[in-house]
BALOBA-1460 file (C-alpha; in Angstrom, 3 decimals):
// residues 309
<rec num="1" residu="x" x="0.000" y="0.000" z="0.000"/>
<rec num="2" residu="x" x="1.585" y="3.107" z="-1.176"/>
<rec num="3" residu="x" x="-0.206" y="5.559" z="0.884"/>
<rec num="4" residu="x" x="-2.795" y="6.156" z="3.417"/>
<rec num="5" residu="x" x="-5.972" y="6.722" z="0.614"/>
<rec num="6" residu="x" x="-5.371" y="3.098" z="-0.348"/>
<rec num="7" residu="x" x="-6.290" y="1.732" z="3.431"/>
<rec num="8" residu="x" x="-9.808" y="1.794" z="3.990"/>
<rec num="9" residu="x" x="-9.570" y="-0.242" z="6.754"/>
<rec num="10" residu="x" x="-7.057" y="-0.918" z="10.067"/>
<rec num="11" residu="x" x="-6.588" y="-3.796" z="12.100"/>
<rec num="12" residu="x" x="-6.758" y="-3.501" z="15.799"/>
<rec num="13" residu="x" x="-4.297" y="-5.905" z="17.720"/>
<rec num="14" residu="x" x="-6.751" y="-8.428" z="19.678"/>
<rec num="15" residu="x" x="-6.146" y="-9.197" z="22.820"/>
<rec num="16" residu="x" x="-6.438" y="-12.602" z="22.910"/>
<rec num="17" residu="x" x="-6.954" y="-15.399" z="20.244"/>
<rec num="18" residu="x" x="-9.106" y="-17.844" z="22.003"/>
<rec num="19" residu="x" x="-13.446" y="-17.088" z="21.857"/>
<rec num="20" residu="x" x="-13.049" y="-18.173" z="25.724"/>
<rec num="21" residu="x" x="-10.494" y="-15.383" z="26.040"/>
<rec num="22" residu="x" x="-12.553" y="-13.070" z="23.977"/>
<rec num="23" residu="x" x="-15.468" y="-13.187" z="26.396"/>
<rec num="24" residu="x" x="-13.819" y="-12.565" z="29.528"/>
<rec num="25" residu="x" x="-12.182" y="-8.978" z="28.032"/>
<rec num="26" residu="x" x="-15.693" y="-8.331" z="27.085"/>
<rec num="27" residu="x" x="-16.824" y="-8.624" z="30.493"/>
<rec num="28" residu="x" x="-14.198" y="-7.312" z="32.401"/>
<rec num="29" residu="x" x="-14.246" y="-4.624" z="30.267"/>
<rec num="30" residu="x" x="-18.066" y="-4.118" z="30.231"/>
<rec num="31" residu="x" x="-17.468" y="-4.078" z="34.159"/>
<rec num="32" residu="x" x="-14.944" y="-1.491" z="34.134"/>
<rec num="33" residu="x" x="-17.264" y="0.760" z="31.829"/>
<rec num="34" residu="x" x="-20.130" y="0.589" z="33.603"/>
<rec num="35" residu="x" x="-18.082" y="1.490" z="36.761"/>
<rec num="36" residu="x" x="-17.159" y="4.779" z="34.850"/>
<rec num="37" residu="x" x="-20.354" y="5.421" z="33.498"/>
<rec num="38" residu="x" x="-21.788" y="5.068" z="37.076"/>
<rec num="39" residu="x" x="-19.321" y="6.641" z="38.999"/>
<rec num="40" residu="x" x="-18.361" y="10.262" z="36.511"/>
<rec num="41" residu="x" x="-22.459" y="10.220" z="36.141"/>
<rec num="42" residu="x" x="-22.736" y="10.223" z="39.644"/>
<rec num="43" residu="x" x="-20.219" y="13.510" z="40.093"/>
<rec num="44" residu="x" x="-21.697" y="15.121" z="37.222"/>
<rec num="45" residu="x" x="-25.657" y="14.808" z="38.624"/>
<rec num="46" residu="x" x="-24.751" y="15.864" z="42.294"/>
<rec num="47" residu="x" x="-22.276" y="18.214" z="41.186"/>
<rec num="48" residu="x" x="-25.637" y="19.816" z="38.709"/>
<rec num="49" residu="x" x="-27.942" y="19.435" z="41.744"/>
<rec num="50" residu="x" x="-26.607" y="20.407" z="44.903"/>
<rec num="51" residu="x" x="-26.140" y="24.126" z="44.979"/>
<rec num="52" residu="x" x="-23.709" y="23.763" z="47.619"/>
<rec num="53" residu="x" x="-20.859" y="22.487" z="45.089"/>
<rec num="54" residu="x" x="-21.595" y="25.560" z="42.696"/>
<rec num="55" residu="x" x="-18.137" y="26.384" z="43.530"/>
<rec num="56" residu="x" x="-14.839" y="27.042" z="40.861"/>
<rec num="57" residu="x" x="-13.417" y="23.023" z="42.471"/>
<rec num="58" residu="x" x="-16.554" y="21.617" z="41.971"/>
<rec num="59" residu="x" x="-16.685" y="23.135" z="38.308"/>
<rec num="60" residu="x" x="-14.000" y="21.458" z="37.124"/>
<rec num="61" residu="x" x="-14.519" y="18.132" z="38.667"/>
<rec num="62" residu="x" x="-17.544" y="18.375" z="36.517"/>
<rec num="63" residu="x" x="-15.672" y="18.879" z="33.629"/>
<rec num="64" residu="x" x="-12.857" y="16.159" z="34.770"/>
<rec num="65" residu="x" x="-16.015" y="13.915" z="34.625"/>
<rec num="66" residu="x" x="-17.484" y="14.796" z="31.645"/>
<rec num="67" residu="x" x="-13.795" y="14.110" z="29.661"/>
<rec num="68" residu="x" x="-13.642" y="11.231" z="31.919"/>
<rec num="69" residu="x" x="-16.766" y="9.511" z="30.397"/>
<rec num="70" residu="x" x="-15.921" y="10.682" z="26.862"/>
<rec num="71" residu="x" x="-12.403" y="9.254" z="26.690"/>
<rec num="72" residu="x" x="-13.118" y="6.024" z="28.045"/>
<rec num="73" residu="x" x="-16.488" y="5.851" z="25.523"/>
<rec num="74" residu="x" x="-14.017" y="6.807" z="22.788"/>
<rec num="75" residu="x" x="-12.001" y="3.432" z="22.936"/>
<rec num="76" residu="x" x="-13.850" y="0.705" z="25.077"/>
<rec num="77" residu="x" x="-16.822" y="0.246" z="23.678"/>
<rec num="78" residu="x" x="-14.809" y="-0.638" z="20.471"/>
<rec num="79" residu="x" x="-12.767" y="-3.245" z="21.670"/>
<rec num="80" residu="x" x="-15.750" y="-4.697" z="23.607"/>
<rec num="81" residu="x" x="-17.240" y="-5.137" z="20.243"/>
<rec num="82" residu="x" x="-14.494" y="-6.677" z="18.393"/>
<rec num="83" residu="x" x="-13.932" y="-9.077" z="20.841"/>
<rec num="84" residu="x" x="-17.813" y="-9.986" z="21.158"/>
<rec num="85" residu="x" x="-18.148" y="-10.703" z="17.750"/>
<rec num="86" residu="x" x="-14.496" y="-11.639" z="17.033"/>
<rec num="87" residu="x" x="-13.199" y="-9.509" z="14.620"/>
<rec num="88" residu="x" x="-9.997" y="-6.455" z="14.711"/>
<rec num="89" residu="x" x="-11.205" y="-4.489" z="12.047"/>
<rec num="90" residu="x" x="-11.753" y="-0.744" z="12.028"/>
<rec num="91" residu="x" x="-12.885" y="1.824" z="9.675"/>
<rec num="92" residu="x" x="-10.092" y="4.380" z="8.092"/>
<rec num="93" residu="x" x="-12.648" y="7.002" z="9.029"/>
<rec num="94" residu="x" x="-13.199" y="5.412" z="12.486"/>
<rec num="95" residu="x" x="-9.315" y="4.876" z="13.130"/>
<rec num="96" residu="x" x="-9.276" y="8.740" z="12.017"/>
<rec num="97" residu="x" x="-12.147" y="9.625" z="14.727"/>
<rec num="98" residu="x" x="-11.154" y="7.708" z="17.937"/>
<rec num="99" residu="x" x="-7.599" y="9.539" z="17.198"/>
<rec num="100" residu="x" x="-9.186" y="12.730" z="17.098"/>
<rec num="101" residu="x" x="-11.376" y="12.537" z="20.184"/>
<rec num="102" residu="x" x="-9.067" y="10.217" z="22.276"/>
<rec num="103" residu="x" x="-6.041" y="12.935" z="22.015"/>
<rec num="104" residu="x" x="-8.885" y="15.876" z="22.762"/>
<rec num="105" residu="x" x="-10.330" y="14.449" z="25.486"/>
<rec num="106" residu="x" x="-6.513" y="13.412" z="26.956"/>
<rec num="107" residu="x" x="-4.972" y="16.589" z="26.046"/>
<rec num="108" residu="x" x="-7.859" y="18.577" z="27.762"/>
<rec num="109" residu="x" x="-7.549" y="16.274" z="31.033"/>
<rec num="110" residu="x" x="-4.238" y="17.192" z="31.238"/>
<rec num="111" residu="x" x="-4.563" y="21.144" z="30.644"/>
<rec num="112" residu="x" x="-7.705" y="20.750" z="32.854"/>
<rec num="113" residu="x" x="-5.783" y="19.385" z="35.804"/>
<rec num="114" residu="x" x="-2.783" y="22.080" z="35.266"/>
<rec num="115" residu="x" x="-6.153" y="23.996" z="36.047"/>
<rec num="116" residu="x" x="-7.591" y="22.040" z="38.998"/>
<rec num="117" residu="x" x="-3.542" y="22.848" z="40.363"/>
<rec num="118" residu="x" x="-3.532" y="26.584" z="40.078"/>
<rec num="119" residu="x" x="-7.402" y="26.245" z="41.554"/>
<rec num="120" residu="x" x="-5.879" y="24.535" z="44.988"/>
<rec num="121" residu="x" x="-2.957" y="26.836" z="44.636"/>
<rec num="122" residu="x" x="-5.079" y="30.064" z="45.167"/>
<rec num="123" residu="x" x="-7.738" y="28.476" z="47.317"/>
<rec num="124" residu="x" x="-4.231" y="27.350" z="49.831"/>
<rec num="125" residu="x" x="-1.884" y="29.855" z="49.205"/>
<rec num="126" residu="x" x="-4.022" y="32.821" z="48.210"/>
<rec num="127" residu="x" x="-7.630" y="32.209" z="49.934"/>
<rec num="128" residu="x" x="-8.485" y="36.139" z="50.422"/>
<rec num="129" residu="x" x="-8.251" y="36.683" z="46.527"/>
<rec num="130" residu="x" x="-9.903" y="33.328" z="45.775"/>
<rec num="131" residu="x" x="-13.396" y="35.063" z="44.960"/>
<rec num="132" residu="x" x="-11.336" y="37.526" z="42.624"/>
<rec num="133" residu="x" x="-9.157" y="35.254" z="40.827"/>
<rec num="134" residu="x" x="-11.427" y="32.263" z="40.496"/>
<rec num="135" residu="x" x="-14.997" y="33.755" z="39.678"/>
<rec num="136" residu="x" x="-17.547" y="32.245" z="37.979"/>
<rec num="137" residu="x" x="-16.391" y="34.113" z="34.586"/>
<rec num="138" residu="x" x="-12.635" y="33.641" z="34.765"/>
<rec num="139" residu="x" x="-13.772" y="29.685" z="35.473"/>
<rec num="140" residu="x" x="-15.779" y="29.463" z="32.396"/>
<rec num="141" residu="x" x="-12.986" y="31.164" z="30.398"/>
<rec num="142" residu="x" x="-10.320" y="28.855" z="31.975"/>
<rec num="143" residu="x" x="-12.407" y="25.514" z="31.348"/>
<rec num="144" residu="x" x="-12.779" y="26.901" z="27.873"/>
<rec num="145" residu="x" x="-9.667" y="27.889" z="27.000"/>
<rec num="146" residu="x" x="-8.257" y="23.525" z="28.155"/>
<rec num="147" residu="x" x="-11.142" y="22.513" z="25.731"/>
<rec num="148" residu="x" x="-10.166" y="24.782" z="22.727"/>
<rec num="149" residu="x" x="-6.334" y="24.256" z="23.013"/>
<rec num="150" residu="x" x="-6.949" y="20.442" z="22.764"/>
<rec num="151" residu="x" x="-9.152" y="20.363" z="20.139"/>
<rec num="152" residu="x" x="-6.824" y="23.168" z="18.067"/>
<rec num="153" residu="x" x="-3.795" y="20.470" z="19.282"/>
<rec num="154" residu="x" x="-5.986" y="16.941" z="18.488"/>
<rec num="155" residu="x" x="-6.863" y="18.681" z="14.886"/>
<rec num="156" residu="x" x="-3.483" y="19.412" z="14.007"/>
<rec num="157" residu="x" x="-2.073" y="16.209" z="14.833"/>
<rec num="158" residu="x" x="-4.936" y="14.197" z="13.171"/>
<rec num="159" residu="x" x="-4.408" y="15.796" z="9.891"/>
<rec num="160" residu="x" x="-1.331" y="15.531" z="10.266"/>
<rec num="161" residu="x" x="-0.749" y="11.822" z="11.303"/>
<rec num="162" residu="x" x="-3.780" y="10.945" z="8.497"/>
<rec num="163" residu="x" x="-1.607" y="12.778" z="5.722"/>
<rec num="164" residu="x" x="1.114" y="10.811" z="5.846"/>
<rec num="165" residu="x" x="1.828" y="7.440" z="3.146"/>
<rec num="166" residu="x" x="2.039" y="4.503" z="4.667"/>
<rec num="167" residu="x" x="4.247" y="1.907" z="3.447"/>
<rec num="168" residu="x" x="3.730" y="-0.758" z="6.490"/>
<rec num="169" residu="x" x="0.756" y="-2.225" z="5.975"/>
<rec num="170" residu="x" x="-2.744" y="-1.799" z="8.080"/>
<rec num="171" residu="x" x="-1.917" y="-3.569" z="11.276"/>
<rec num="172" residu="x" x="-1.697" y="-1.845" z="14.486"/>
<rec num="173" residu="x" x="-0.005" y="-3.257" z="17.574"/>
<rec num="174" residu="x" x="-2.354" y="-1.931" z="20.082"/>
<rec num="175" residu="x" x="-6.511" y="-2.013" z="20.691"/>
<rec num="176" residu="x" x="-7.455" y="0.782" z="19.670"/>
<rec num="177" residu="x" x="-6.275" y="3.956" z="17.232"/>
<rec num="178" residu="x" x="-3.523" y="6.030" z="18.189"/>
<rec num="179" residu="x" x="-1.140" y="8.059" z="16.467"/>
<rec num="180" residu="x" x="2.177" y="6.462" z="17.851"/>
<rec num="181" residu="x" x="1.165" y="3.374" z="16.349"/>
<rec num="182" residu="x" x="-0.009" y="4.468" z="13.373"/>
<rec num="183" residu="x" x="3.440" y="6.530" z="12.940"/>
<rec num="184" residu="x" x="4.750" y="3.020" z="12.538"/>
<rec num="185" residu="x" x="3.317" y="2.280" z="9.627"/>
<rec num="186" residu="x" x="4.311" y="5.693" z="7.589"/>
<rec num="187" residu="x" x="7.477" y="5.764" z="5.500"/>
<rec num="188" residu="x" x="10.612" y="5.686" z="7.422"/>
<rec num="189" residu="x" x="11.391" y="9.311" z="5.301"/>
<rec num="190" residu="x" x="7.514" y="11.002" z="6.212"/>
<rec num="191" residu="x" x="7.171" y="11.149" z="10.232"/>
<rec num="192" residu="x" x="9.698" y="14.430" z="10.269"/>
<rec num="193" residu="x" x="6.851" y="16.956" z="10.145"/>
<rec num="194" residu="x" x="4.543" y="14.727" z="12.472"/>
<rec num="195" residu="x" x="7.717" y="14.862" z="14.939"/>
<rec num="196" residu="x" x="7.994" y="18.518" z="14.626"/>
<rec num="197" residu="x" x="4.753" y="19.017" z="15.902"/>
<rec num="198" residu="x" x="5.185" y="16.510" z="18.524"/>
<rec num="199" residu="x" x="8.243" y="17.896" z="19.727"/>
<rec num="200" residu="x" x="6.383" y="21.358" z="20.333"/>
<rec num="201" residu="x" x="3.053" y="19.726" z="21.855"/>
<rec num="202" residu="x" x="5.692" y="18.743" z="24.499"/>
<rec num="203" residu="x" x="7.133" y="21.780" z="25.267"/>
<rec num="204" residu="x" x="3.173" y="22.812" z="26.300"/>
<rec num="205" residu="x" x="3.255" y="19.167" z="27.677"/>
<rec num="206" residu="x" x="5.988" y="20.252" z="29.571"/>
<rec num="207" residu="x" x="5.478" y="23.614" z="30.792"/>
<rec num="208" residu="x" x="1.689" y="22.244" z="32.416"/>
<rec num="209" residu="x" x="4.049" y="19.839" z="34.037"/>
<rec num="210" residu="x" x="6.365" y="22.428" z="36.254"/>
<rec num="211" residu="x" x="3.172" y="24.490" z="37.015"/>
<rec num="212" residu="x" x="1.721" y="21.618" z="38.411"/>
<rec num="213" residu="x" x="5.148" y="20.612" z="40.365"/>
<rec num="214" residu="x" x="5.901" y="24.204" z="41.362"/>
<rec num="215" residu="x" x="2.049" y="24.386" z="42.513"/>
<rec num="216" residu="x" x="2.311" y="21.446" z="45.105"/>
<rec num="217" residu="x" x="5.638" y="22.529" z="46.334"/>
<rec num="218" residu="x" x="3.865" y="26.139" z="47.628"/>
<rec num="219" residu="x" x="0.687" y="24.303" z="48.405"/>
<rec num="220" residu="x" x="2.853" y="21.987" z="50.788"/>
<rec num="221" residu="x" x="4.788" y="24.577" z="52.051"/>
<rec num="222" residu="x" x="1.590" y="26.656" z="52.778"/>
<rec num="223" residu="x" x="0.039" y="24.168" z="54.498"/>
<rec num="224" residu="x" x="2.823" y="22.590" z="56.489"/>
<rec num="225" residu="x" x="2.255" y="26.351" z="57.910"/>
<rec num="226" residu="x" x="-0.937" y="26.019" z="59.320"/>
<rec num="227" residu="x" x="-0.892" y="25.808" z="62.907"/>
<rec num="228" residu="x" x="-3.886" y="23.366" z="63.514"/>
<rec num="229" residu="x" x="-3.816" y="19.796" z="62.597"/>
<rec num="230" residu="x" x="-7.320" y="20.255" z="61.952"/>
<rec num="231" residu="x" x="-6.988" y="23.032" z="59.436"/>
<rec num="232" residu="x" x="-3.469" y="21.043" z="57.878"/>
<rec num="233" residu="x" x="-6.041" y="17.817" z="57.549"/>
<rec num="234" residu="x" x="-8.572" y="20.081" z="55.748"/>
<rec num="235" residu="x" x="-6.448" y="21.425" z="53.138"/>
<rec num="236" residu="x" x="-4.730" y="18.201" z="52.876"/>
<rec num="237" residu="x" x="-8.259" y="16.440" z="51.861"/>
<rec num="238" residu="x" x="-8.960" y="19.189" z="49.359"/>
<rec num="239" residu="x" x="-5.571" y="18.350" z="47.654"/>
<rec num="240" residu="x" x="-4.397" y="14.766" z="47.934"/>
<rec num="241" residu="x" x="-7.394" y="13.223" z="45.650"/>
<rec num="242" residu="x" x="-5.826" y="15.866" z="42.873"/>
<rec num="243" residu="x" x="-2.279" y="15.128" z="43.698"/>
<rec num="244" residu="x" x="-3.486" y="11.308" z="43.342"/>
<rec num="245" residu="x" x="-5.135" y="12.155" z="39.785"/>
<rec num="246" residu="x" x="-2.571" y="13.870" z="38.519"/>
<rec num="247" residu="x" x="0.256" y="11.158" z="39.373"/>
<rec num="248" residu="x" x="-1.856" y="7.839" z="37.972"/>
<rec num="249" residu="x" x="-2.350" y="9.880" z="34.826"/>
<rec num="250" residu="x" x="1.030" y="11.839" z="34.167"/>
<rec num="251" residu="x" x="3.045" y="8.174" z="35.485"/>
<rec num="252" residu="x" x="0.871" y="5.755" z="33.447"/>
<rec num="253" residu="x" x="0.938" y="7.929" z="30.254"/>
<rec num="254" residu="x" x="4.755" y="9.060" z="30.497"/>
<rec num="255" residu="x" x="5.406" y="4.749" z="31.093"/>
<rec num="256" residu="x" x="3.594" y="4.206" z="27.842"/>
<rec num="257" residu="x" x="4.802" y="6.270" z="25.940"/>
<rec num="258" residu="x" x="8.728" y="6.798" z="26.875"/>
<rec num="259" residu="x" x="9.107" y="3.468" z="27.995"/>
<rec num="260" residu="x" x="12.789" y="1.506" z="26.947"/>
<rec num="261" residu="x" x="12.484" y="0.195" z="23.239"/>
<rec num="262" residu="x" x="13.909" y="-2.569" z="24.791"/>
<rec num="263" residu="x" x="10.771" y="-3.416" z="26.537"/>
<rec num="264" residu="x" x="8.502" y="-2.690" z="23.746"/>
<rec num="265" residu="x" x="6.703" y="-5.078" z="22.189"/>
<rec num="266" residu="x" x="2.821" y="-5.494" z="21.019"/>
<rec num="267" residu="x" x="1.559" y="-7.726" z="24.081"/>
<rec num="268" residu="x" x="3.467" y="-4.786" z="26.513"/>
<rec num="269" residu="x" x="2.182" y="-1.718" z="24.517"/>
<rec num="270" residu="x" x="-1.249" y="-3.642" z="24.802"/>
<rec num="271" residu="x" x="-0.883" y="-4.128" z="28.175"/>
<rec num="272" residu="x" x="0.455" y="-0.398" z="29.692"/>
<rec num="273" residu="x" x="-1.816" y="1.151" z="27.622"/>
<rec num="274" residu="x" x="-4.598" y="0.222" z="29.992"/>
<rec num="275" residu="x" x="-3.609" y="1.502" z="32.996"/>
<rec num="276" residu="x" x="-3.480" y="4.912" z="30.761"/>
<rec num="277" residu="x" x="-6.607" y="4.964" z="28.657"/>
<rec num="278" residu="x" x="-9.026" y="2.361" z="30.922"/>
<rec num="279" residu="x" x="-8.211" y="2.813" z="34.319"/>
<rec num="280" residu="x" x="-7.954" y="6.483" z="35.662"/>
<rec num="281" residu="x" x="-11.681" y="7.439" z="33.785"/>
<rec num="282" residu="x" x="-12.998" y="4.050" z="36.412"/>
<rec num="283" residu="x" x="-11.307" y="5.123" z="39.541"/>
<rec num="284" residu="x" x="-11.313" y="9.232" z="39.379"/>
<rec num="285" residu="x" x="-14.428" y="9.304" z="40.878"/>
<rec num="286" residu="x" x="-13.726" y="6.634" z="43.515"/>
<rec num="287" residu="x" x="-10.098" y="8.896" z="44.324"/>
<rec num="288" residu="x" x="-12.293" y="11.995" z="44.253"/>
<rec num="289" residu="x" x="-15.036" y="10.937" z="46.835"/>
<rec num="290" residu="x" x="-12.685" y="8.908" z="49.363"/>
<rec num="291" residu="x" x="-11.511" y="11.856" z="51.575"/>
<rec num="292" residu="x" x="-14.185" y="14.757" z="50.787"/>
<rec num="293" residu="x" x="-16.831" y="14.674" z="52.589"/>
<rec num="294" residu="x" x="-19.060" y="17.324" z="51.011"/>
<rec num="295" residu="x" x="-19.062" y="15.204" z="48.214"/>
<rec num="296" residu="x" x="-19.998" y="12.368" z="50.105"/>
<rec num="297" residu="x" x="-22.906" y="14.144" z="51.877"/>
<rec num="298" residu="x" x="-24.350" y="15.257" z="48.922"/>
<rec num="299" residu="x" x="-24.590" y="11.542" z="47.138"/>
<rec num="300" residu="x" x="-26.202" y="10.535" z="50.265"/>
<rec num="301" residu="x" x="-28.485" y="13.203" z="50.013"/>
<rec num="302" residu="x" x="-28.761" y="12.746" z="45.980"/>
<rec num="303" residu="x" x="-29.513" y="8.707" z="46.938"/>
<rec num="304" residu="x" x="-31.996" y="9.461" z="49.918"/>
<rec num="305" residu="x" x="-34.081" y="12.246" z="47.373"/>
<rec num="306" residu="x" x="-34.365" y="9.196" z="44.844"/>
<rec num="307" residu="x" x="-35.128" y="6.375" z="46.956"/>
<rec num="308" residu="x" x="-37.263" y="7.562" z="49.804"/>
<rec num="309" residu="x" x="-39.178" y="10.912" z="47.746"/>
């Protein structure tokens, strides 16, 4: 195949070969999607309803949800199918779309919790100008501004990747789309311009990364500061289950993608992917509602309204 208008098709690396096999990834991962579904729809309703989390922190969990329960619809339900009915196959246009939205929705959770940083930063560290910095407008504009930048960045690099002639074949080594793995396929002499922009997404990549890190550090310093262990357990509640986000999904996706070539292989890039693209939209919510308690009260209160009205 000389280039990528010849492939109409793609096929998805299975992840295992036996029907038996087949059926337990389809469950599993129908358990792990209804988990997500549950749990982000959850945040999102009693985040909607309860008046008392019409706050900035509360705004973006929202929106943390709502990417959440997109990403993990972008690739799952796919590979649930193809295992159900036993096939690998994907559409070019498909493989094109679950790109696209998979690198949005990833590259807005990321800019989103560089976001959900600077929030806890100026609710610790700055709490009398909290009201000024973090209104409802400069929210909205904030939340906004993470959503545009990934699309603009998940555009580019679509076009880009989907431009390219590939000269490998139609076979990727992983279960769903990505552009990594479709990079392999392209001519050994096309992938320069794809790496430019790659090389410049991290520098953004990079720069969200030392705001978060230089965020914590003042945070802990801050609160380290406060004389009560009351007030020091309060702030540390408010931060650890966004610390915790923020290191399952910068650690999982920084292992699957910079990982040793040595290491590489299709069964490993099938199995860290996971951890990366599954796991953190299942057990966000579960981090999130652990140690705060107003979130807690208001489920009970959301589950008591619907059983007992």
């Amino acid at each position: 195949m000389s280039n990528s208008s010849a492939i109409t098709e793609f096929l998805l690396l299975a992840f295992a070969d036996t029907r038996e096999l087949q059926l337990l990834h389809f469950w599993l991962f129908l358990g792990i999607y209804l988990a997500a579904l549950l749990g982000n729809g959850l945040i999102i309703t009693v985040v909607i309803c309860d008046h008392r989390l019409h706050t900035p922190m509360y705004f973006f969990l929202l929106n943390l949800s709502v990417l959440d329960l997109a990403s993990i619809s972008t690739t799952v339900p796919k590979a649930m199918a193809n295992s159900l009915w036993d096939t690998r196959v994907i559409s070019c246009t498909g493989c094109a779309a679950q790109v696209f939205f998979f690198l949005f929705l990833m590259v807005g959770e990321y800019f989103l919790l560089t976001i959900m940083a600077y929030d806890r930063y100026v609710a610790i560290c700055k709490p009398l100008h909290y009201g000024t910095l973090l209104g409802s407008r400069a929210c909205v504009h904030m939340a906004a501004a993470a959503w545009g930048s990934a699309f603009f960045n998940s555009l580019v690099h679509t076009a880009n990747t989907f431009s390219l002639p590939l000269c490998q074949g139609n076979a990727l080594d992983q279960f769903f789309c990505e552009i990594p793995q479709i990079l392999k396929l392209s001519c050994s002499h096309s992938y320069l311009r794809e790496a430019v922009v790659v090389v410049i997404s991290l520098f953004g990549v990079s720069v969200c990364f030392v705001f978060i890190v230089v965020s914590y550090v003042q945070i802990f310093r801050a609160v380290l500061r406060i004389p009560s262990q009351q007030g020091r357990h309060k702030a540390f509640s408010t931060c650890l289950p966004h610390l915790a986000v923020v290191s399952l999904f910068i650690s999982t996706g920084m292992f699957a993608h910079l990982k040793p070539p040595s290491i590489s292989s299709p069964s490993m890039d099938l199995v860290v992917a996971i951890p990366y693209s599954v796991v953190p939209p299942a057990v966000n919510p579960l981090i999130y509602s652990m140690r705060n308690q107003e979130l807690k009260d208001a489920l009970w209160k959301l589950a008591h309204l619907t059983l007992f009205r």
